[in-house]
Phi, psi and omega in degrees: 000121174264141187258135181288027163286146160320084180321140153303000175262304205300000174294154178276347180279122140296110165302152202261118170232133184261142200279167211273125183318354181274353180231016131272339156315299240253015196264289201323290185306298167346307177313304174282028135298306186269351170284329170109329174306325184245107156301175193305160081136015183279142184271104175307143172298081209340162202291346207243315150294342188279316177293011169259324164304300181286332210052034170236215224225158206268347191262359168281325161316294191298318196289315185291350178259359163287305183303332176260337194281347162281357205246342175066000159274040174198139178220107170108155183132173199168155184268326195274305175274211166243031164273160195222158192279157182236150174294149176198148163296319207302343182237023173330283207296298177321291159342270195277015154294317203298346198275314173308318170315320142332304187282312171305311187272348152275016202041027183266016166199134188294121188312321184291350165284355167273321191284354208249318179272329160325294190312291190286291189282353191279270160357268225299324172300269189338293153305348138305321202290322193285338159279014184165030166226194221278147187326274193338316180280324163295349186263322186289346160289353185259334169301284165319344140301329196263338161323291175332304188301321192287312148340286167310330198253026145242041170051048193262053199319314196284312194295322161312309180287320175315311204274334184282330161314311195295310191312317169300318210263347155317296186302316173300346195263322163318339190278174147241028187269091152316336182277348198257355153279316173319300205305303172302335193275315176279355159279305184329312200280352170295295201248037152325302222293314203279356180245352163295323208248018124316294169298335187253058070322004184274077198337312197220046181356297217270340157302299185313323172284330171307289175227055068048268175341277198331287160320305178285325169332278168311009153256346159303303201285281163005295184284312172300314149338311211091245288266087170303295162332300183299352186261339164278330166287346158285314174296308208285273182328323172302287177323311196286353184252325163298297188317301192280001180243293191262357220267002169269343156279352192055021148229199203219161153288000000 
C-alpha cells in the first residue's frame, strides 16, 4: 500500500515567526512615510501618543523609532526633551550607502559586481546628462577638476578621492534623472572606501593621478560636447582601467 502522506522535506510550509512589535511599528509607520501620507518635515506625534495609537508600551515606541531615524526617515527627537522626532530624507542615502557596505564587506556581493554595475549605470547617466546638460553641475565639476589638480601636485591622496567622488557624483548630476543621482550616490559611497585605499597603495602616485586627470577631463569634454556615446565610452574606460590596473587594492575611480 503506498502512503499518501506528504514526506516532511517536500513541504511547501515555513514556519510562522512573528516579527518583535518595535518592527512591526516601525513597518507601519515607514509606509505612511515613504507613501507620502507623513511628509518631509512632519513632526511625529509624542511617545504617549503613539503608545496610545498604537496600543503598545512606550519603550516598544522608542525602539520602533530608533529603527527609523537608522533607517535615515527620522531626524531629531530625544527622550530627555519635548522635541519630537521629524520625517526626513536627509540621511537616506548615508543609510543605505552604510548598508550596502555592509553587505560588500560580509562578502555577500563580490566587489567587482558593484563596479560592474557602477560601469552600466554610471554610462548611462552620463549619456543622458549630454544630451542637456545643466550649467550649474558642470561648473561645479571644472571646480572639482581643478581640486583634482591641485591635489595631485601636492601629493594630497585624501584630498584627490574627495574631489574625484565629487566630480563623478557632479557629473551624474548634470542630468535631471533623480533617480540616477540617488541610485549612484549610495553606490559610490559604498565603495568609497576601496579607492581611498588604492590611491595610498600607489607606488607612484603622482603618474597615476596624472592621469586620472586626463581621463576625467575627457568625460568632461564628452559631456559638454553632447556626445553622449563618447561620454559612456570614457566613463567605462576610466573605471574598468583603473580596476584592472589596480583591482588588486580593491579599488575603482
Amino acid at each position: 500500500m503506498v502512503s499518501t502522506s506528504a514526506s516532511p522535506s517536500l513541504s511547501p510550509f515555513e514556519p510562522v515567526r512573528r516579527a518583535p512589535l518595535s518592527v512591526l511599528v516601525s513597518r507601519q509607520m515607514r509606509e505612511l512615510i515613504v507613501s507620502g501620507v507623513l511628509p518631509l518635515g512632519t513632526a511625529l506625534p509624542s511617545e504617549k501618543a503613539l503608545t496610545e495609537q498604537f496600543g503598545v508600551s512606550r519603550s516598544t515606541i522608542r525602539e520602533a523609532l530608533r529603527i527609523l531615524q537608522a533607517q535615515g526617515l527620522l531626524s531629531g527627537g530625544d527622550t530627555v526633551s519635548t522635541a519630537r522626532p521629524q520625517v526626513s530624507d536627509r540621511h537616506v542615502v548615508e543609510s543605505a550607502a552604510l548598508a550596502l557596505e555592509a553587505v560588500l564587506r560580509l562578502g555577500q556581493v563580490p566587489l567587482t559586481d558593484l563596479v560592474a554595475l557602477r560601469v552600466v549605470l554610471e554610462g548611462a547617466a552620463l549619456e543622458h546628462a549630454a544630451s542637456d546638460p545643466g550649467p550649474e553641475a558642470i561648473a561645479e565639476a571644472r571646480v572639482l577638476l581643478d581640486a583634482m589638480r591641485h591635489a595631485a601636485t601636492a601629493g594630497d591622496v585624501a584630498a584627490f578621492h574627495t574631489a574625484d567622488v565629487g566630480f563623478h557624483i557632479a557629473m551624474v548630476g548634470a542630468g535631471d534623472n533623480v533617480a540616477y543621482r540617488l541610485v549612484l550616490g549610495v553606490l559610490r559611497e559604498a565603495i568609497a572606501v576601496h579607492l581611498l585605499d588604492a590611491l595610498a597603495d600607489l607606488a607612484e602616485p603622482a603618474a597615476v593621478l596624472g592621469q586620472l586627470i586626463g581621463e576625467h577631463e575627457a568625460v568632461l569634454g564628452a559631456v559638454e560636447a553632447g556626445d553622449g556615446h563618447a561620454a559612456r565610452h570614457q566613463v567605462r574606460a576610466h573605471i574598468l582601467g583603473f580596476y584592472a590596473a589596480h583591482g588588486q587594492a580593491g579599488g575603482t575611480p
